[in-house]
C-alpha positions as CSV (number, residue, x, y, z in Angstrom):
1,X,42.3,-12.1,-103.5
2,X,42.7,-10.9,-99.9
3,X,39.8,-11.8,-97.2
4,X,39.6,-7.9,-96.6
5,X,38.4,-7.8,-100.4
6,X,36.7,-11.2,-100.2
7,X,34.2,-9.6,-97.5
8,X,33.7,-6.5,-99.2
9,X,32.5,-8.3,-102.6
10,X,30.2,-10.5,-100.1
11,X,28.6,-7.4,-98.8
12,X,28.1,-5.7,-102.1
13,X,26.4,-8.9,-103.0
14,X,24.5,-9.4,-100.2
15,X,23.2,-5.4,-100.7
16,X,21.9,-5.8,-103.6
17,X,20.4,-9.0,-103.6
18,X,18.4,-7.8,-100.8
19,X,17.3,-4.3,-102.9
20,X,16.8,-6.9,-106.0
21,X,13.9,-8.7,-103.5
22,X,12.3,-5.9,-102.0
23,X,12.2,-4.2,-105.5
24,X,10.4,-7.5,-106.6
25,X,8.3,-7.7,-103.4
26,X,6.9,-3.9,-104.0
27,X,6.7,-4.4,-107.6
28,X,4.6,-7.2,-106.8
29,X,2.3,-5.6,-104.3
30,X,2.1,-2.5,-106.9
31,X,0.9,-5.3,-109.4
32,X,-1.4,-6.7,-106.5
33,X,-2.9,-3.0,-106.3
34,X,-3.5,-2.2,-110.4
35,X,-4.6,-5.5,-111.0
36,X,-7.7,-5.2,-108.0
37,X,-8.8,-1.7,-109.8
38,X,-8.4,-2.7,-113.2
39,X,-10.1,-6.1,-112.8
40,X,-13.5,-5.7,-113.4
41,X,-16.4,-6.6,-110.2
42,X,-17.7,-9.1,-112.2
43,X,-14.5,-11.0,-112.5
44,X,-13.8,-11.4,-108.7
45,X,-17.4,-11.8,-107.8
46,X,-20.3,-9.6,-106.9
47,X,-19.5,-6.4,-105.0
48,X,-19.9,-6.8,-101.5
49,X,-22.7,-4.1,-99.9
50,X,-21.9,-2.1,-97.1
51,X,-22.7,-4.0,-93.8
52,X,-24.9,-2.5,-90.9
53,X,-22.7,-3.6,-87.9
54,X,-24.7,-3.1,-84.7
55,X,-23.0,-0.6,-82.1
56,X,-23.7,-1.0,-78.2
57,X,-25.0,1.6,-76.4
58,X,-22.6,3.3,-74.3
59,X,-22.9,4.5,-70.8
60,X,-24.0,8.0,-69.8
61,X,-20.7,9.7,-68.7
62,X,-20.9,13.3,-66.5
63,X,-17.9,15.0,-64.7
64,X,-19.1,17.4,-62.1
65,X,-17.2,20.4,-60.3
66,X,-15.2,20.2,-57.2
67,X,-15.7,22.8,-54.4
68,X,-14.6,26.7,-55.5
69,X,-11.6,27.4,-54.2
70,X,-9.3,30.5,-53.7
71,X,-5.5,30.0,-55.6
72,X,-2.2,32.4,-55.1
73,X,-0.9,33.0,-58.8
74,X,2.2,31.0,-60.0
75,X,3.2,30.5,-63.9
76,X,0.1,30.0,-65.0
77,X,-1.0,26.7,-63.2
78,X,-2.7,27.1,-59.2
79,X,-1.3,26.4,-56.3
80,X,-3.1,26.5,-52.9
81,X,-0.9,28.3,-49.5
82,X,-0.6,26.0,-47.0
83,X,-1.5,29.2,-44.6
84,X,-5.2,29.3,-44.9
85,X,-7.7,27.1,-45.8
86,X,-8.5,28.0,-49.3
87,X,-12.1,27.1,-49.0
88,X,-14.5,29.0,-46.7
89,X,-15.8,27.5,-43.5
90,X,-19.3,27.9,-44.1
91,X,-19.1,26.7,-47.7
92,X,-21.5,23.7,-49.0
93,X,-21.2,21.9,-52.1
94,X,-23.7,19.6,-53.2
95,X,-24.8,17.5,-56.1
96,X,-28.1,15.7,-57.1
97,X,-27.8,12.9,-59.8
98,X,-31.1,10.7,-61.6
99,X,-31.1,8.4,-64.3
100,X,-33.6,9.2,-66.6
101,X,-36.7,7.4,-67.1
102,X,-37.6,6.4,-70.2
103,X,-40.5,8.0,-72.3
104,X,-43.2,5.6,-70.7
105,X,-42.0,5.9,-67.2
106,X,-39.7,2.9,-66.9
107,X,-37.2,3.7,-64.0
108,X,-33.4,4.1,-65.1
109,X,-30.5,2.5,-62.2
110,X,-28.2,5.2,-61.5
111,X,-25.2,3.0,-62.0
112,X,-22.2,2.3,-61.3
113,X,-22.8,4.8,-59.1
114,X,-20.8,8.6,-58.4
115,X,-17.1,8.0,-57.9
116,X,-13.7,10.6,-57.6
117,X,-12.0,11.5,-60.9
118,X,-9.6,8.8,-59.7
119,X,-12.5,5.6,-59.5
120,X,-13.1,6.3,-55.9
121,X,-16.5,5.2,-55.1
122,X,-18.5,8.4,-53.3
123,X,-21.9,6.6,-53.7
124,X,-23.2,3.7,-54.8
125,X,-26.8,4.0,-54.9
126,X,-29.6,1.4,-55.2
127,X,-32.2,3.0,-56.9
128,X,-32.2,5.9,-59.8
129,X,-31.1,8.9,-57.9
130,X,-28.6,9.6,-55.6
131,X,-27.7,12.8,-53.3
132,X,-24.9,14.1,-51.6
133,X,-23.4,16.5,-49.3
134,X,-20.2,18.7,-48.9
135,X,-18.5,17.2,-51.6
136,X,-14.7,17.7,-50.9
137,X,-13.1,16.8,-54.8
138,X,-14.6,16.8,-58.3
139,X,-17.1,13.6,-59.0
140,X,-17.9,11.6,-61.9
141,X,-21.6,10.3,-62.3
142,X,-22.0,6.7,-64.7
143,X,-25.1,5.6,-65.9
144,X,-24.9,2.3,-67.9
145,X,-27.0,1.2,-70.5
146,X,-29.6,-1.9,-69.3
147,X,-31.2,-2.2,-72.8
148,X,-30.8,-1.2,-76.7
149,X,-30.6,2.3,-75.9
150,X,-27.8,4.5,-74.2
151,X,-29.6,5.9,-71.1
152,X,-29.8,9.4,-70.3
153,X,-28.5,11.5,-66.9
154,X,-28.6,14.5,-65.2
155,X,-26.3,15.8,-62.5
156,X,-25.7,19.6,-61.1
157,X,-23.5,20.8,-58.5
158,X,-24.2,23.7,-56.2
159,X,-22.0,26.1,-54.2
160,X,-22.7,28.3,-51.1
161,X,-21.3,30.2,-49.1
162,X,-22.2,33.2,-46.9
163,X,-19.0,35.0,-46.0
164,X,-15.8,35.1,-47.7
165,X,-14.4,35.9,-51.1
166,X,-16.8,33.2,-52.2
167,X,-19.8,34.6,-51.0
168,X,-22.5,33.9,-53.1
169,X,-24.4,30.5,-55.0
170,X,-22.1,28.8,-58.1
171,X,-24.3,26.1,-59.9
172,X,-23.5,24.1,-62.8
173,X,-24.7,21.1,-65.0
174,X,-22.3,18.9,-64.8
175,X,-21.0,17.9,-68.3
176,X,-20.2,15.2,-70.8
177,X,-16.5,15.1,-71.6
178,X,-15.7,16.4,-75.0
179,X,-13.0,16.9,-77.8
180,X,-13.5,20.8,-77.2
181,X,-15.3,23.2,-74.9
182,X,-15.8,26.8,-75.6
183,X,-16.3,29.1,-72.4
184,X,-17.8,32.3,-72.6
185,X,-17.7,34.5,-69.5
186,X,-15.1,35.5,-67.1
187,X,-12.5,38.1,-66.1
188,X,-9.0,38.5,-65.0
189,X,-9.1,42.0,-64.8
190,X,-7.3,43.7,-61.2
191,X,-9.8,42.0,-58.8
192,X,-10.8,38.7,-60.6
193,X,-9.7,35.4,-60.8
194,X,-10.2,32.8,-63.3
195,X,-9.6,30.1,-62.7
196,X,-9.6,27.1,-65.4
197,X,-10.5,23.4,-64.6
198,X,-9.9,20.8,-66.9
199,X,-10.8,17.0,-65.8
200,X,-9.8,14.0,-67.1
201,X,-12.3,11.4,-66.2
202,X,-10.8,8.7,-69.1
203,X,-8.5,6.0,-69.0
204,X,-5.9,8.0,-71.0
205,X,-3.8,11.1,-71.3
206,X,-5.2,14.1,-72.4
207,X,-3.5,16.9,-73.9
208,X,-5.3,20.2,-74.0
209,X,-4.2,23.5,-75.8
210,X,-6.3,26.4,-74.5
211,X,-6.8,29.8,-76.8
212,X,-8.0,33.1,-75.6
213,X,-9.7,35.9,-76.9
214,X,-10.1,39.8,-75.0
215,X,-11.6,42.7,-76.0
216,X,-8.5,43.6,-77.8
217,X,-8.6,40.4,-80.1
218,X,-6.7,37.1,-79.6
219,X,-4.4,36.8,-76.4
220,X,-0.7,35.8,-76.5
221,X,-0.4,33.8,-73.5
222,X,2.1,34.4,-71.2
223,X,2.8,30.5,-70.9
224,X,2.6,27.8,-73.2
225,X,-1.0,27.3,-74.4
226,X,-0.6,23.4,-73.9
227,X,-1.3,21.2,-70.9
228,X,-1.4,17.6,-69.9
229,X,-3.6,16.3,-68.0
230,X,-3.0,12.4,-66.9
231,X,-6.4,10.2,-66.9
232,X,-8.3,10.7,-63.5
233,X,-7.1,14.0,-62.4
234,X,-7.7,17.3,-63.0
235,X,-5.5,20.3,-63.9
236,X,-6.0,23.9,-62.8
237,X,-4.8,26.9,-64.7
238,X,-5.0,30.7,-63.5
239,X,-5.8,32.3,-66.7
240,X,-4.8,36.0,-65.0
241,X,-1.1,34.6,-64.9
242,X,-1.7,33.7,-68.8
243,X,-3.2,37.2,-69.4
244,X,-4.0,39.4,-67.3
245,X,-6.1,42.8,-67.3
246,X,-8.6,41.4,-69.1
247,X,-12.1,42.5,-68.5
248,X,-13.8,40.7,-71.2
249,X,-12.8,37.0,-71.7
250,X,-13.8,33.9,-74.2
251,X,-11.6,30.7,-73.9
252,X,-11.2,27.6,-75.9
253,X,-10.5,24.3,-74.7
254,X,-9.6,21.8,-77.5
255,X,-7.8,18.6,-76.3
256,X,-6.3,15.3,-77.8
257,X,-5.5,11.5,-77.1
258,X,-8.3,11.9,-74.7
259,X,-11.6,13.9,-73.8
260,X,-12.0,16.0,-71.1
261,X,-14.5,18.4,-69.3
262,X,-13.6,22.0,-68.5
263,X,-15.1,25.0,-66.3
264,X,-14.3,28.7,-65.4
265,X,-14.2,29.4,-61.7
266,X,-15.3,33.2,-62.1
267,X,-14.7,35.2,-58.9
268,X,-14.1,38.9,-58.1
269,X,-13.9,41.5,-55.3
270,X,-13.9,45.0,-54.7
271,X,-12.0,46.1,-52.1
272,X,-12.0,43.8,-49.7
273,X,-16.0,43.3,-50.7
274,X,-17.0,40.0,-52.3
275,X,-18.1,41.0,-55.8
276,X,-19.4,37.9,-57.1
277,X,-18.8,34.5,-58.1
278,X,-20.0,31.3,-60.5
279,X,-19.1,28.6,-62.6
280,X,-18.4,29.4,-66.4
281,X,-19.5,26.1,-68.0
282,X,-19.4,24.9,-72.0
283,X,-21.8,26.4,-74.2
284,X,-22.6,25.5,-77.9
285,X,-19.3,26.0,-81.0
286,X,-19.8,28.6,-83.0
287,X,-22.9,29.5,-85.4
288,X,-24.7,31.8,-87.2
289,X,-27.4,31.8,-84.1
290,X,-27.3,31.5,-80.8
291,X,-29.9,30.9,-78.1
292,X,-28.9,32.0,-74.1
293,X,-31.7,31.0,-71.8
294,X,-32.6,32.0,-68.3
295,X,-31.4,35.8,-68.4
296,X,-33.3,36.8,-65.6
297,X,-33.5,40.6,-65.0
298,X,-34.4,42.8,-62.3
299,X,-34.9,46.4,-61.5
300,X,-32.2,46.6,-58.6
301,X,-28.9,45.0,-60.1
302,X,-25.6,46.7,-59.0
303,X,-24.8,45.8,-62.7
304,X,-26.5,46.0,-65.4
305,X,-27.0,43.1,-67.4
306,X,-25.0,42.1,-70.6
307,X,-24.8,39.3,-73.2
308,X,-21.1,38.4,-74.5
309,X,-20.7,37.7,-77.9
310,X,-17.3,37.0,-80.5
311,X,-17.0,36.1,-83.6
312,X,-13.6,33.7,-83.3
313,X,-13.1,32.9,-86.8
314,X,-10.2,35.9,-88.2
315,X,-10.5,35.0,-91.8
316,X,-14.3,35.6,-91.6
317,X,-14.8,39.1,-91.4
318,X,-16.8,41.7,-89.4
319,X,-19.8,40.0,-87.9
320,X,-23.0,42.1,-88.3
321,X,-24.8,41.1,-85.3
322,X,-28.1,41.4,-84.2
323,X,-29.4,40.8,-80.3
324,X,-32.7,40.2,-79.4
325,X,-34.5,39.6,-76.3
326,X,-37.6,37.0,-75.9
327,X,-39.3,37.5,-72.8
328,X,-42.8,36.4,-71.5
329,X,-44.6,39.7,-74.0
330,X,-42.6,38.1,-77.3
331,X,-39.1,40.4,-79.2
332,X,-38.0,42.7,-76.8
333,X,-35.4,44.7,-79.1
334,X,-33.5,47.1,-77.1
335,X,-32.1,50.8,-79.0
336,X,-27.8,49.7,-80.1
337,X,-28.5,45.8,-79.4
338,X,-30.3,45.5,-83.4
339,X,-27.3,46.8,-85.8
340,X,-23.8,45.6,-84.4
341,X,-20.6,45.2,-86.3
342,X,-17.8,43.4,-84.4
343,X,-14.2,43.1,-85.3
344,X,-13.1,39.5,-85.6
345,X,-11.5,37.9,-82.8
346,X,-13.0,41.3,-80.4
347,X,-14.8,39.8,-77.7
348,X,-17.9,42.2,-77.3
349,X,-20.3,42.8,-74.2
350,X,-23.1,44.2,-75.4
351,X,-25.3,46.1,-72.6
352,X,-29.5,44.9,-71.6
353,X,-29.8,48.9,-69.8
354,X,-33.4,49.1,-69.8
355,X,-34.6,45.5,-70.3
356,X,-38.1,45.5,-68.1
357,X,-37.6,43.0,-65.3
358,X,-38.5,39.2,-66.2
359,X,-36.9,36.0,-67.2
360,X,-35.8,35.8,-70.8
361,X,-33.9,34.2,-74.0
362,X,-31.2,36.0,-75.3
363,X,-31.2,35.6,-79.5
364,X,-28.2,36.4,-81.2
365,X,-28.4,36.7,-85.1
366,X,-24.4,36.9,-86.9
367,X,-23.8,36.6,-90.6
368,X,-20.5,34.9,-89.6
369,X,-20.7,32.2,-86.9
370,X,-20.3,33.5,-83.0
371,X,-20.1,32.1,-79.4
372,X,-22.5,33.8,-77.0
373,X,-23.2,33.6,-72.8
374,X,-25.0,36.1,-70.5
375,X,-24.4,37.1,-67.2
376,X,-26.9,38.4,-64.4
377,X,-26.3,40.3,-61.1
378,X,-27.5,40.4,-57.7
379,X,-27.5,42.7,-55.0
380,X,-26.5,41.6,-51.3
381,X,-29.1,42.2,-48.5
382,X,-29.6,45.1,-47.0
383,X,-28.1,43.7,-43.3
384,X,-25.2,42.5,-45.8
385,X,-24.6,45.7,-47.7
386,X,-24.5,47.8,-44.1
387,X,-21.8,45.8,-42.8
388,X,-19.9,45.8,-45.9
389,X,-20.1,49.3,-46.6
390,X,-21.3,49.1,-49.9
391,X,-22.9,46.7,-52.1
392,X,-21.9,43.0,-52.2
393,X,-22.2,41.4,-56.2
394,X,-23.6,37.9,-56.6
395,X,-23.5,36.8,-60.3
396,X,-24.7,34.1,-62.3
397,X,-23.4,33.2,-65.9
398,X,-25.8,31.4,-68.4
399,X,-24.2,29.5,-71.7
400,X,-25.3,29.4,-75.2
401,X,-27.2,25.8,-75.5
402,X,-27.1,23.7,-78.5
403,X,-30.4,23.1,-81.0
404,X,-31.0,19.7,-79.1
405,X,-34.0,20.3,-76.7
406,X,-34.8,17.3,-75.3
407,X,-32.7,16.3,-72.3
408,X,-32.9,16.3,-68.8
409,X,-32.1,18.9,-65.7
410,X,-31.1,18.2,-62.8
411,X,-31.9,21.2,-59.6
412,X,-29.7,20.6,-56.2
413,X,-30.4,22.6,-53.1
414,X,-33.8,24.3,-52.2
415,X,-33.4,27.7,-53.4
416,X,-36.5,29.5,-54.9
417,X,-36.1,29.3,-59.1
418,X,-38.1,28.9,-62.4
419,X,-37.5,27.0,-65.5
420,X,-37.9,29.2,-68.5
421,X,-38.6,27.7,-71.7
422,X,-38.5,29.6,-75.1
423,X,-39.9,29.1,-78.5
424,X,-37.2,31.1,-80.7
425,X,-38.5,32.0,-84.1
426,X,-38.2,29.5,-86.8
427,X,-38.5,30.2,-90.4
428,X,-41.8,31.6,-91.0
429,X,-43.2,29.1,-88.1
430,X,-45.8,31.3,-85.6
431,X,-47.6,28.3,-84.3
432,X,-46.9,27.8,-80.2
433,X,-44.0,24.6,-79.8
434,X,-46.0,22.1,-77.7
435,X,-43.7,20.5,-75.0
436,X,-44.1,17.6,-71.9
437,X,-42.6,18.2,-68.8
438,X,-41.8,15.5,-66.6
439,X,-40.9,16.4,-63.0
440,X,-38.6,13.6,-61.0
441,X,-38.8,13.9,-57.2
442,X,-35.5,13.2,-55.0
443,X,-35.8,9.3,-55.7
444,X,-36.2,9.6,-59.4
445,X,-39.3,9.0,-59.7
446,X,-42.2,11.0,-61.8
447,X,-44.0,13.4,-59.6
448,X,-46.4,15.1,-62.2
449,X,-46.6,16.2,-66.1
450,X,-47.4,19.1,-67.8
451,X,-48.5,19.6,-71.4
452,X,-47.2,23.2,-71.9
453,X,-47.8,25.6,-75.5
454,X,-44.8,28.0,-75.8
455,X,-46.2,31.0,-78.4
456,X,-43.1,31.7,-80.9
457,X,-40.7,33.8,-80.0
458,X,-41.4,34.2,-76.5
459,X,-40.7,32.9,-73.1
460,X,-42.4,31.5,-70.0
461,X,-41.5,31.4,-66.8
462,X,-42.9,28.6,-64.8
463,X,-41.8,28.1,-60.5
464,X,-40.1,25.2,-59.6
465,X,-41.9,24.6,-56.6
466,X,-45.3,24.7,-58.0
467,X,-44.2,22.1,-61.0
468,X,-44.3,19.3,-58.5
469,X,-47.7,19.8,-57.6
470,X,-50.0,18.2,-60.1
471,X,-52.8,19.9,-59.4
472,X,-52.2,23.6,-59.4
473,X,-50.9,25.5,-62.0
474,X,-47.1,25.7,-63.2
475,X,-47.1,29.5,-63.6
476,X,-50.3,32.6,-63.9
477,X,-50.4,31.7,-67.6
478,X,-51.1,27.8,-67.1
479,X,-54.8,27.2,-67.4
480,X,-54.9,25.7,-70.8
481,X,-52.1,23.6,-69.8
482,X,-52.7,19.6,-69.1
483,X,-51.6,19.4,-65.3
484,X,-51.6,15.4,-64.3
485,X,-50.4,13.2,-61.7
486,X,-47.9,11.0,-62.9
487,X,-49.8,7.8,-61.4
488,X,-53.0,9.5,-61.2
489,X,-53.7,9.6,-57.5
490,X,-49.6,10.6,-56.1
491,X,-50.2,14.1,-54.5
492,X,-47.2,16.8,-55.3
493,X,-45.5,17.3,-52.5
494,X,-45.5,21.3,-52.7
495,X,-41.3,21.4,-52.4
496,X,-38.9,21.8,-55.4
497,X,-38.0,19.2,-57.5
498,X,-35.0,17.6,-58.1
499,X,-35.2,17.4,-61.7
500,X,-36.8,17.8,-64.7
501,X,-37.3,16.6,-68.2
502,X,-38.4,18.2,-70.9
503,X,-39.6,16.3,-74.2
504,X,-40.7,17.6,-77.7
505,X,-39.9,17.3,-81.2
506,X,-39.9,21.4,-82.0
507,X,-36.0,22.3,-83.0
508,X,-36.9,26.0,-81.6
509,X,-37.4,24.6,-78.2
510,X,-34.7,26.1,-75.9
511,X,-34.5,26.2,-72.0
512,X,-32.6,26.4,-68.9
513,X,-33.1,27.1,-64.9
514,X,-32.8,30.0,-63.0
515,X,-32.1,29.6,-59.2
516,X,-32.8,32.8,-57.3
517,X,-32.9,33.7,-53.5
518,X,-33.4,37.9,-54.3
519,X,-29.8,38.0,-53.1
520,X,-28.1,35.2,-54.3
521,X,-28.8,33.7,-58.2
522,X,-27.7,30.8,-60.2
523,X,-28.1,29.3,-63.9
524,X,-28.6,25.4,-64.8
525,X,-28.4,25.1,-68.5
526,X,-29.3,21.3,-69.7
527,X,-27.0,19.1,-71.1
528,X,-28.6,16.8,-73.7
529,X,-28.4,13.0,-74.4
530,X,-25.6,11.8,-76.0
531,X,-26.9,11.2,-80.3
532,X,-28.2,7.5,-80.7
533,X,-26.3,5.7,-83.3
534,X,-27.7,2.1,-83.2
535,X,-25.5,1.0,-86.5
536,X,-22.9,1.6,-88.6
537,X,-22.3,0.7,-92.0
538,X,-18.9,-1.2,-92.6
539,X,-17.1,-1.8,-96.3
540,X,-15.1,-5.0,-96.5
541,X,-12.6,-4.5,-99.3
């Protein structure tokens, strides 16, 4: 026998003796696998009960916006011209940020502190609050646990500027990252910009597919629909070069291998006339209802206002919608708002026109399950609107919130406003939701409480400014309500608060904040605490 034929006998040989042991190793493991379910428990001992394995409380995690800026168009993705300064000159951005104190009044350390996406440190602050000034970049505010419980937070951003294509107040919760975010509001119709943010405040990649929806039904995008964004940066995305001429816009922001937290810079002109401007932030995934607080309406708008609603799920069907309005009289229902079929995957703006003035809840009703915002209008001043030629826009966007009330609100800046707080209706439930407002000054401590009754399905409109002040009332409708100091003897100091939390155990409970200068308005929506979930149970097999 050659050694040519020698060696190919020893490879065959050593082939199959190594498929001869792997067959015996898997049929062993196979035997492993029948014997374990066909022995019985009692033959390999008791069955083991699932264990409750403690898990730690986590820190409380927000990512706040960066200063608005203007972008020139490339594929998709913003970049700024190097010829102008793409950020006005008399533009502010600040942000306030408080840990929470707990129920009976026990201070929370705002710590680690506020640092850039990238672990900068902006602030390190020694007690539980913490302001600052002309923020240049995006910020990330840490609050970490100091006993059983994860803590709570509240951040908010706010934007001014007086001239510019800017013009105009932009303020925004900041938010918890998330495995999706769905963004109702926005236009990139000739004259508007959006412009999409997505942060990445983790220690790993993120990537993030965005979807679109216009009046005409789902959006093909111009440019691939998926991005990656690297851990402690952010990405920016011009939805008009994805699709443009869109006057009506809902996007979704879904990412993987990482969570992020995503805004719409919404900001148009007319002309050469600033036409508005604000912050598009996260409202709550679709559902069969939908609560929008803080509309606040008033006679002179240069545009009416409108609540935005689409039904994203194709396979569903025509939505038959319903929208009411709960202001500070109960159901407002307004003539074409009560009977509404939408197409699927039509994004819908459906018209307040003759809403009387006031502060209200927006109440969407869908037989298939819908995302809803709101937006408001302002008119410029009258100095403004001479020099201009016509009327200057300001606009403010409010988001669906979820069915979570408790949680905390942070208010930056000093502009005039009013927390509205709603009792939607509930299932044959007419009593008033009872509700405990705590109001934090600019340290974090507790300036005052209020005991408040909210009759169902209505909404009450109470002024910042007079919350802090224990001993006057929060609103012309307050006298039942139980006005204390928070130590009994500390005076209100008759300026706005920084923040405010609101407790109760009534699911209808909804609320938000409306800043407004006459000229200039805002929405702060809450963000609430992160679910508690002290144990898990584990299964050793």
């Amino acid at each position: 026998m050659s050694d040519r034929t020698t060696g190919r006998a020893r490879a065959a040989l050593f082939l199959a003796g190594r498929t001869v042991g792997a067959a015996v190793v898997l049929g062993a493991v196979a035997g492993v696998v029948v014997l374990a379910d066909l022995v019985p428990a009692e033959a390999g001992g008791a069955r083991v009960a699932p264990a409750e394995v403690a898990v730690p409380p986590t820190p409380a995690v927000l990512v706040c916006p960066g200063p608005l800026r203007l972008a020139a168009e490339t594929a998709g993705d913003a970049a700024y011209d190097p010829a102008f300064d793409p950020t006005p000159r008399d533009a502010t951005n600040d942000l306030v940020a408080l840990g929470v104190p707990d129920a009976d009044g026990t201070p929370v350390r705002l710590g680690p502190g506020v640092t850039r996406l990238d672990g900068t440190v902006l602030a390190e602050p020694a007690g539980a609050a913490v302001g600052l000034t002309d923020l240049a970049d995006a910020s990330v505010v840490r609050v970490d646990p100091s006993g059983e419980a994860s803590p709570w937070a509240a951040a908010a951003t706010a934007w001014r500027a007086g001239t510019g294509d800017l013009r105009g107040l932009a303020a925004a919760s900041c938010q918890r990252p998330a495995a999706e975010t769905w963004l109702v509001g926005g236009s990139t119709r000739l004259g508007s910009s959006a412009r999409l943010v997505l942060q990445n405040a983790g220690a790993t990649p993120a990537t993030v597919t965005v979807r679109m929806w216009g009046a005409g039904g789902p959006l093909e995008l111009a440019g691939a629909p998926d991005y990656l964004v690297p851990p402690g940066t952010e990405r920016v995305i011009l939805l008009e070069g994805l699709a443009a001429e869109q006057s009506q816009l809902v996007a979704h922001v879904s990412a993987s291998g990482g969570l992020v937290s995503a805004f719409v810079q919404d900001s148009r002109t007319s002309g050469l006339v600033p036409a508005g401007v604000d912050l598009v932030v996260g409202g709550a995934a679709p559902a069969t209802v939908q609560a929008v607080p803080a509309v606040s309406v008033v006679e002179d708008a240069p545009e009416p206002p409108v609540v935005r609603v689409l039904a994203p799920d194709e396979e569903a069907g025509p939505a038959h919608v319903e929208v009411a309005m709960l202001g500070p009289d109960g159901v407002v229902r307004l003539p074409g708002t009560a009977d509404l079929d939408l197409d699927p995957g039509e994004v819908v703006d459906v018209p307040l026109d003759g809403l009387p003035p006031g502060d209200y809840t927006a109440w969407v009703r869908s037989d298939v399950p819908v995302v809803a915002g709101a937006m408001v209008t302002r008119a410029g001043t009258a100095a403004e609107r001479q020099l201009a030629g016509e009327t200057l826009v300001e606009r403010a966007w409010s988001p669906a919130v979820a069915r979570t009330p408790q949680g905390a609100l942070a208010l930056p800046g000093d502009e005039a406003g009013r927390l509205v707080v709603t009792t939607v209706p509930g299932a044959g439930t007419v009593t008033p939701a009872a509700v405990t407002l705590e109001v934090l000054d600019a340290a974090g401590g507790v300036l005052a409480r209020h005991d408040l009754a909210v009759p169902a399905g209505s909404s009450r409109a109470l002024d910042l400014a007079a919350l802090a002040t224990p001993s006057g009332d929060a609103d012309d409708d307050a006298a039942g309500d139980d006005d204390t100091a928070a130590d009994g003897d500390r005076p209100g100091t008759g300026r706005r608060p920084a923040a405010v939390v609101l407790r109760t155990d009534d699911p209808r409970v909804v609320w938000g904040a409306v800043l407004d200068t006459g000229t200039t308005v805002g929405v702060l929506a809450p963000v609430p605490p992160a679910g508690a979930r002290p144990a898990v149970a584990v299964t050793v097999r």
